[in-house]
N, C-alpha and C positions, 0 to 999 in steps of 0.2 A: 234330692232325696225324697222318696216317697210318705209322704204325712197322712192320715186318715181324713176326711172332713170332717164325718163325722163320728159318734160315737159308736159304736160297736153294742147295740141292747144285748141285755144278759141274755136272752132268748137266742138268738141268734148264734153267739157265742158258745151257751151250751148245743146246739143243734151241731154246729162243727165237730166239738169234740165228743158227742154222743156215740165214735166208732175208737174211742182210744183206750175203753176197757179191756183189760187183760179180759183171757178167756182159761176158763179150766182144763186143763190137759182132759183129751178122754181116754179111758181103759176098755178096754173088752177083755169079758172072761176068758182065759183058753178052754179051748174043748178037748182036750187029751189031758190036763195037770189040772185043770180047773183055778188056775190061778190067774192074777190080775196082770196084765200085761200094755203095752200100748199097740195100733194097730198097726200093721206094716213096719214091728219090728221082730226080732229076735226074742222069745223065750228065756231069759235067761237060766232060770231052773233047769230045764233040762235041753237047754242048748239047739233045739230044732225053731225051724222055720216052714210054712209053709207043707211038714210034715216032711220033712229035710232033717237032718243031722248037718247042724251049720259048725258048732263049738262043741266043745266037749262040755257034760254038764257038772255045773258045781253045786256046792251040798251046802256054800254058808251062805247063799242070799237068802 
């Protein structure tokens, strides 16, 4: 079984896991509705993509 020798400094320990914070979603505004959106998705308001008609749009988001 694998056992440490030695102790693991706190330093060390925080420099590992200094990549395991969450990250905030990003949004970008649309430029046709002006509303908040994420990128490389679907519009939900009003249903386009890309300047597409992907979905039909709905009126309660």
């Amino acid at each position: 079984m694998a056992v440490p020798k030695k102790k693991v400094s706190k330093s060390r320990r925080d420099k590992r896991r200094s990549h395991h914070a969450l990250s905030t979603p990003a949004y970008v505004e649309d430029q046709e509705s002006g509303e908040l959106r994420r990128p490389h998705h679907v519009d939900l308001k009003t249903g386009k993509y890309r300047g597409r008609q992907i979905l039909e749009p709905k009126s309660e988001y």
